[in-house]
C-alpha positions in Angstrom: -16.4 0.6 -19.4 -16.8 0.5 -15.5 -18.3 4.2 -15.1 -20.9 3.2 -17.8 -21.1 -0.1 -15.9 -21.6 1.9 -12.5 -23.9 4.1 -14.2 -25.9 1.9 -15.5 -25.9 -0.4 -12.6 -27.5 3.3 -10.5 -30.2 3.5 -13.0 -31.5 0.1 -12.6 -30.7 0.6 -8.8 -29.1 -2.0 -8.1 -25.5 -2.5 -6.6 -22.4 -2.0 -8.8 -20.0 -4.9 -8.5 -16.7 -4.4 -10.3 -14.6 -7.9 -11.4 -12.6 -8.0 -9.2 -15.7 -7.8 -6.3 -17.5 -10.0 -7.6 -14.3 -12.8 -8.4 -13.8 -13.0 -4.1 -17.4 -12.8 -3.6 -17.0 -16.0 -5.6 -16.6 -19.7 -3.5 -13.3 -21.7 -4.8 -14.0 -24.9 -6.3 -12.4 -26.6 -3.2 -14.5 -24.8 -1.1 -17.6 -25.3 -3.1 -16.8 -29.5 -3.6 -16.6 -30.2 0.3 -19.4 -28.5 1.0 -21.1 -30.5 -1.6 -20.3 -33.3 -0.6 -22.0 -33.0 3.2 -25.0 -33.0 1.2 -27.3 -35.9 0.6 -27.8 -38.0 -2.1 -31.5 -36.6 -1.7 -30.6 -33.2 -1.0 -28.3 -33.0 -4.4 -30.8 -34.1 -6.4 -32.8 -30.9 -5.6 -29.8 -28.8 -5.8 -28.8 -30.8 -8.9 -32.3 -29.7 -10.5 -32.4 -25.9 -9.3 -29.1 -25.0 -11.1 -30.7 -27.1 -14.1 -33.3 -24.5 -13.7 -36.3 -26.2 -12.3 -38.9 -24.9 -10.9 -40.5 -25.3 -7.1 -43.3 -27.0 -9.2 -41.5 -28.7 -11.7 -39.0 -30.7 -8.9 -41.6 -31.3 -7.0 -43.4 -33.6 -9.6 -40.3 -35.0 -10.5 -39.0 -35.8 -7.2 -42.8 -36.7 -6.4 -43.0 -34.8 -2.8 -45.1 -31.4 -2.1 -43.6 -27.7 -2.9 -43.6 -26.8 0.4 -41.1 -30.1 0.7 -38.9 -28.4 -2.2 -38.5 -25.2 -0.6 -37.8 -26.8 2.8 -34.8 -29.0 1.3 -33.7 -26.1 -1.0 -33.6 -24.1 2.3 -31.6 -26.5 4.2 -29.2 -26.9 1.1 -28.4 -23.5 1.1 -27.5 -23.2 4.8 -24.9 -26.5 4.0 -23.9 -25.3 1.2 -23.1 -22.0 3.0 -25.3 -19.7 0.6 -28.6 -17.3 0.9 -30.3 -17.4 -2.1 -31.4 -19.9 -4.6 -29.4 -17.5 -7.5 -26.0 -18.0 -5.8 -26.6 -21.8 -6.2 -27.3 -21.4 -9.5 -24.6 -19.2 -9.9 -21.9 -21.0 -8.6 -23.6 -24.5 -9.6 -23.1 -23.0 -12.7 -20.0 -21.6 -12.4 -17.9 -25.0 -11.7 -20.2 -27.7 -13.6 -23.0 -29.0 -11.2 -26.4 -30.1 -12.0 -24.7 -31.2 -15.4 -26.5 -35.0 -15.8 
């Protein structure tokens, strides 16, 4: 299963990750929670609706603000948060429960 995995994973050209790579490139819960927690109430609530899968567009009418203001705070989450892309949120949001309401 992992050489068809590795293979596959070359075709589409993109990097193979086995398990056990991509379990420690993983945050803990523990780690993840503090580092939640430093985040506004503001802050979560556009973290909160990425991992629900909003859009740029679709938080920004909720939340009532521009896009440009979405991408700014989804920018500054992700460097609290300790993260470089909007999909590791997601993943890890995810992952341990957040942006559940």
């Amino acid at each position: 299963r992992e050489l068809i995995a590795m293979r596959d994973a070359v075709r589409r050209r993109n990097g193979y990750k086995s398990d056990a790579v991509r379990k420690a490139m993983s945050m803990s819960q523990s780690d993840l929670d503090g580092r939640y927690e430093l985040l506004t109430p503001r802050l979560r609530q556009y973290v909160d609706y990425t991992i629900q899968g909003d859009s740029v567009k679709e938080i920004s009418c909720k939340l009532a603000v521009k896009e440009a203001t979405v991408t700014s705070m989804r920018k500054k989450a992700l460097r609290i948060l300790g993260m470089r892309h909007a999909s590791e949120m997601i993943r890890e949001g995810t992952l341990y429960g957040y942006g559940l309401k």
